[in-house]
C-alpha positions in Angstrom: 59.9 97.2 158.9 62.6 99.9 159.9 63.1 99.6 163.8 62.6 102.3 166.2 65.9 103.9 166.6 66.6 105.4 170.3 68.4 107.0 172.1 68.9 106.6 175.7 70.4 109.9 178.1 70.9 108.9 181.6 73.8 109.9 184.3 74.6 106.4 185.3 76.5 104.0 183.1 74.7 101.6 185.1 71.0 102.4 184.1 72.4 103.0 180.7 73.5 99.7 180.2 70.3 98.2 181.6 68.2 100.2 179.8 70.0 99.3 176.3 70.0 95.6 176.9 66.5 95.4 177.5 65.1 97.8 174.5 67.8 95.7 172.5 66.3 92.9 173.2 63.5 93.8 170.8 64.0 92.9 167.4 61.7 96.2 166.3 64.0 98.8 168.2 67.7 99.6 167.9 69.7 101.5 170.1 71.8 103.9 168.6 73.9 105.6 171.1 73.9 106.1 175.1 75.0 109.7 176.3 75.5 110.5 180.2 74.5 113.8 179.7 72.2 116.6 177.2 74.8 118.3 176.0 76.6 114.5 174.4 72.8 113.9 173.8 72.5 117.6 171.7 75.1 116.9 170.0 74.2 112.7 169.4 70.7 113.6 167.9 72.0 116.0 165.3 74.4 113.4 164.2 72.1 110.1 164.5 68.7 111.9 164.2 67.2 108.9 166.6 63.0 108.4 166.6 63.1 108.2 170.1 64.8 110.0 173.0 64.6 108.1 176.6 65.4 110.6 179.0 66.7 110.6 183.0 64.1 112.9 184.8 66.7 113.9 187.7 70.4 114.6 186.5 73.0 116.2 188.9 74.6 119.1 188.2 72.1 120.0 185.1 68.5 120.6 184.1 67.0 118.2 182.8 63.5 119.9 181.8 65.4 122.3 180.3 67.0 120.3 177.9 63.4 118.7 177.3 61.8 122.4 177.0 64.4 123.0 174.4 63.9 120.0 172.8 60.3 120.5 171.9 60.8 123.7 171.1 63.5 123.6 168.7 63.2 120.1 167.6 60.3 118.3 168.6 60.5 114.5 169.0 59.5 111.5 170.9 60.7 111.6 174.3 60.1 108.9 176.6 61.2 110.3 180.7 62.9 107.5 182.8 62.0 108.1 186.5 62.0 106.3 189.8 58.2 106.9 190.4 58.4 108.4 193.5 56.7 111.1 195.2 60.2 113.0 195.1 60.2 112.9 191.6 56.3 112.9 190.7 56.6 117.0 190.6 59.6 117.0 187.9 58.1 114.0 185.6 54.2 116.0 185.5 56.2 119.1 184.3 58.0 116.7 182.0 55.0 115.2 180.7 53.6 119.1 180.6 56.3 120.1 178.4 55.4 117.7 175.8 57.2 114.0 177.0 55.1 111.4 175.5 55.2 109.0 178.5 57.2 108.3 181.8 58.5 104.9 182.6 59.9 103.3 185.5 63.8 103.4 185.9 65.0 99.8 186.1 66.5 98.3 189.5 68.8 95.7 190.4 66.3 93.3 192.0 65.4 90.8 188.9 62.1 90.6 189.2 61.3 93.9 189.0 63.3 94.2 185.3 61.3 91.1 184.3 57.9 93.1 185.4 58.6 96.5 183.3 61.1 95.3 180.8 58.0 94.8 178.2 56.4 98.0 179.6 59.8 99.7 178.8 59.8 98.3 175.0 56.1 98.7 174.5 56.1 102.7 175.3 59.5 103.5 173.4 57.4 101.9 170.4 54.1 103.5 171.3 56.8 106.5 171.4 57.9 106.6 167.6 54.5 106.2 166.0 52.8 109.3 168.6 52.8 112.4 166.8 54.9 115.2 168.8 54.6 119.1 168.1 55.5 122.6 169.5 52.9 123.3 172.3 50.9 126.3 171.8 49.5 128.2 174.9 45.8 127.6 175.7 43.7 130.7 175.1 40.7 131.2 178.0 37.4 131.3 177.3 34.2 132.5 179.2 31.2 130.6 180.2 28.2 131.6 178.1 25.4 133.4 179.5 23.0 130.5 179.1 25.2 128.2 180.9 25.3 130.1 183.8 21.7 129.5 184.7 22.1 125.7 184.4 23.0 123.6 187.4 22.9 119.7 186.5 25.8 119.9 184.0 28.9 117.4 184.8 32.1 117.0 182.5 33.6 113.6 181.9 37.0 113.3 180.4 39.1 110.4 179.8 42.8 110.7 178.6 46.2 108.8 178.4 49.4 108.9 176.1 49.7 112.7 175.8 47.1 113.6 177.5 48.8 115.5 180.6 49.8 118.3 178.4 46.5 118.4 176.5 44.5 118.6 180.2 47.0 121.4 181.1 45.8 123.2 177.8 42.2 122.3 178.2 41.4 122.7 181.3 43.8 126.0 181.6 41.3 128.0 179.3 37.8 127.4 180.9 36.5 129.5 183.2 36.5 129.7 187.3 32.2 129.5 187.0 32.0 126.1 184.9 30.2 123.0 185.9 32.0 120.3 188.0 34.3 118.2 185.6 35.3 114.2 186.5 38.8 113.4 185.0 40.2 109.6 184.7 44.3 110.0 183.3 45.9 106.5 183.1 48.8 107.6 185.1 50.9 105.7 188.1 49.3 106.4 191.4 52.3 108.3 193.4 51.9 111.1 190.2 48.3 111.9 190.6 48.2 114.4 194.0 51.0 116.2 192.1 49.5 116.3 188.9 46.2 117.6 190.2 48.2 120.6 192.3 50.5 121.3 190.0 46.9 121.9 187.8 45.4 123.9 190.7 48.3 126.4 190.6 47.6 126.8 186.5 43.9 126.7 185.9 41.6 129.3 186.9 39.7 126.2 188.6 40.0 124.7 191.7 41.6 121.1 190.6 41.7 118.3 193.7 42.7 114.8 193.2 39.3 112.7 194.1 38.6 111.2 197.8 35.4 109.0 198.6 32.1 110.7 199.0 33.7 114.3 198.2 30.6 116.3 197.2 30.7 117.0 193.6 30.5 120.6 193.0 31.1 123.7 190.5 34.1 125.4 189.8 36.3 122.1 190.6 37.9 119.5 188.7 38.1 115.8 190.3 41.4 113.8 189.3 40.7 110.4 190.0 43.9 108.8 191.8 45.9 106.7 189.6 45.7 103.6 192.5 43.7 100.7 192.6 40.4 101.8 192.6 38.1 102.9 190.2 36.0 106.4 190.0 32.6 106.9 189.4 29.9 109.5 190.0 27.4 108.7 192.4 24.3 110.5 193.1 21.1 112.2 191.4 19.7 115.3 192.9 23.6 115.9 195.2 25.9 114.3 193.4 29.5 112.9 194.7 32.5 111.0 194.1 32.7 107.0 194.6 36.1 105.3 194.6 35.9 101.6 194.9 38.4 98.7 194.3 37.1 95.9 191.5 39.5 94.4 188.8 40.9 96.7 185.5 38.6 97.6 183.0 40.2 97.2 179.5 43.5 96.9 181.5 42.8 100.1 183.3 42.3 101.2 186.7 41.3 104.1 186.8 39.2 103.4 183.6 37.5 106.1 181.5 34.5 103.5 180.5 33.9 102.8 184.2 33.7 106.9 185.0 31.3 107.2 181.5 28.9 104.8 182.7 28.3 105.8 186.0 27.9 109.6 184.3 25.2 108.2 181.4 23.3 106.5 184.4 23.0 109.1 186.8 23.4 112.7 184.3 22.1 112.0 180.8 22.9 115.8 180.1 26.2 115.8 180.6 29.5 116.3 178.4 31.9 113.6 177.6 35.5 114.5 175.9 37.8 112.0 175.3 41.3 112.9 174.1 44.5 111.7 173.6 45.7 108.5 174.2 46.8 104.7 173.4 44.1 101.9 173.2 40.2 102.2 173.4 39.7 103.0 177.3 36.3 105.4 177.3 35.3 104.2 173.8 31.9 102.2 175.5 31.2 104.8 178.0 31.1 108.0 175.6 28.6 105.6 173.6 26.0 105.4 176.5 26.8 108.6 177.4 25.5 109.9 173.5 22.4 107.2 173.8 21.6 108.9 177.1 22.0 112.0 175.8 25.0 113.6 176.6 27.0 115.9 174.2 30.2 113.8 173.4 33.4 115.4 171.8 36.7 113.7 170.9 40.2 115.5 170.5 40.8 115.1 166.7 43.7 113.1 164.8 46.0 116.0 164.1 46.2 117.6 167.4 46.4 114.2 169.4 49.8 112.9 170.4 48.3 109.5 170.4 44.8 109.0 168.3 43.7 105.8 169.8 41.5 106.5 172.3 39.6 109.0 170.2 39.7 106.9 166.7 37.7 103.8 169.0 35.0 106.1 170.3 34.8 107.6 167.0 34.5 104.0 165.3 31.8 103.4 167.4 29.9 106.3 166.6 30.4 107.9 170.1 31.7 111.3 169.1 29.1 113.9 168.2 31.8 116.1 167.3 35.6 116.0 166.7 37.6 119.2 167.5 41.1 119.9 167.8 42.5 121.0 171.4 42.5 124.4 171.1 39.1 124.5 169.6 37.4 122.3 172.4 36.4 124.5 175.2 34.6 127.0 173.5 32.7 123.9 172.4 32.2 122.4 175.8 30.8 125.8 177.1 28.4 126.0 174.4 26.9 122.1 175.6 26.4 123.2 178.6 24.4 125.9 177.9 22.1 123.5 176.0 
């Protein structure tokens, strides 16, 4: 099997040198060159036309999302951001990951330990990387709520994403309108990004976006990020609905989980919407299912518009997906559910 080729673009020599031992440590990946800066790197992927790009989010004396920008609009590719995972830099990697970055990773440190903890993390997404499937964003194109919709007031939207699924919630939830029912969100993200992610969303969308505190009231015209921490998110609630966050061990490996956020939804709203988009694994896969046997309307973001079709090919697989769209064509879709 041909091994993932990258390249790795980072300032320091140091991280550089990190970085390459530990991908080259993996017999399925080969790094092909190291440049210090994007305009080596221009010149380095024209010449070695590598499968993967791992990129330094915060670069002195250059701008760094706009060699990214240009990247995936000229030449789209796998680009993996390396950042510290700070709050400082949690506003830079979200409009990384907005412009089209398949994934962020955590820059390596000196302390030994902490390489041993993310070195496999650091391998596993660079290969995730290469088989995602990267394109030229399109702007999203909004929609209005339907008349019929208007009139109902139980509607809730779930949505669970992951790998690539920052830039398809920017897309998604940037064309529905201010007036639409109260929508849940679980993105498998670290926890310092979420607060930034859900602002940077609030100063897009049309919608009031928040990231999700405990016993918030659950309410229209809002979208509820739940916070990438330890602690899971679930709807609580019948007749006034609100947000529970409580600690309990990963679901499927994930905390936040999807599944955890679709069960809670079929229990308590059995006419509800579930979407399920992009991403690595089968996180949300159970919870769409009870969502559909309780009745929901359940849609999944199809294979060709996905950057990762994982998440969507499990709940598909198990017959959770009433319908498959692409991205552009799901919320005219999720406005007509909740008019019925």
């Amino acid at each position: 099997m041909a091994r993932v080729r990258t390249l790795i673009v980072d300032d320091s020599a140091a991280i550089r040198v990190a970085l390459a031992r530990i991908l080259s440590a993996d017999p399925e990946i080969e790094v092909v060159g190291m440049a210090p800066e994007p305009n080596v790197a221009r010149a380095m992927i024209k010449d070695l036309e590598p499968d993967v790009l791992t990129l330094d989010v915060e670069m002195p004396g250059m701008d760094g999302l706009s060699f990214l920008e240009r990247i995936m609009r000229l030449r789209p590719m796998p680009v993996v951001m390396c950042s510290t995972l700070t709050a400082r830099g949690a506003a830079v990697t979200i409009e990384a990951l907005r412009l089209g970055a398949v994934d962020c990773i955590a820059k390596p440190t000196g302390d030994p330990a902490d390489l041993a903890r993310n070195a496999q993390l650091l391998r596993d997404t660079v290969k995730a990387a290469a088989r995602s499937s990267v394109r030229a964003s399109t702007p999203s194109r909004p929609v209005a709520m339907p008349a019929a919709a208007r009139t109902r007031s139980d509607a809730v939207i779930a949505i669970g994403a992951s790998t690539g699924g920052v830039e398809a919630l920017f897309s998604l939830l940037g064309a529905l309108p201010p007036d639409c029912p109260p929508i849940l969100v679980v993105q498998h993200m670290p926890g310092t990004f979420t607060a930034s992610f859900a602002d940077r969303l609030n100063r897009e969308c049309r919608l009031t976006v928040t990231e999700a505190t405990h016993n918030s009231a659950v309410v229209p015209g809002t979208v509820y990020i739940a916070p990438g921490s330890d602690m899971h998110m679930e709807l609580a609630g019948t007749a006034t609905r609100s947000i529970r966050l409580f600690a309990a061990d990963p679901v499927g490996g994930h905390r936040p989980a999807a599944d955890v956020l679709f069960q809670s939804v079929a229990q308590r709203c059995p006419g509800a919407i579930g979407v399920i988009l992009t991403g690595m694994g089968c996180d949300g896969a159970q919870g769409l299912l009870a969502m559909r046997h309780a009745g929901a309307r359940t849609f999944g973001q199809s294979k060709d518009s996905c950057v990762v079709y994982g998440m969507p090919r499990a709940a598909a697989a198990l017959g959770a997906i009433e319908r498959e769209l692409s991205l552009a064509a799901l919320p005219e879709a999720i406005l007509a559910a909740c008019g019925k």
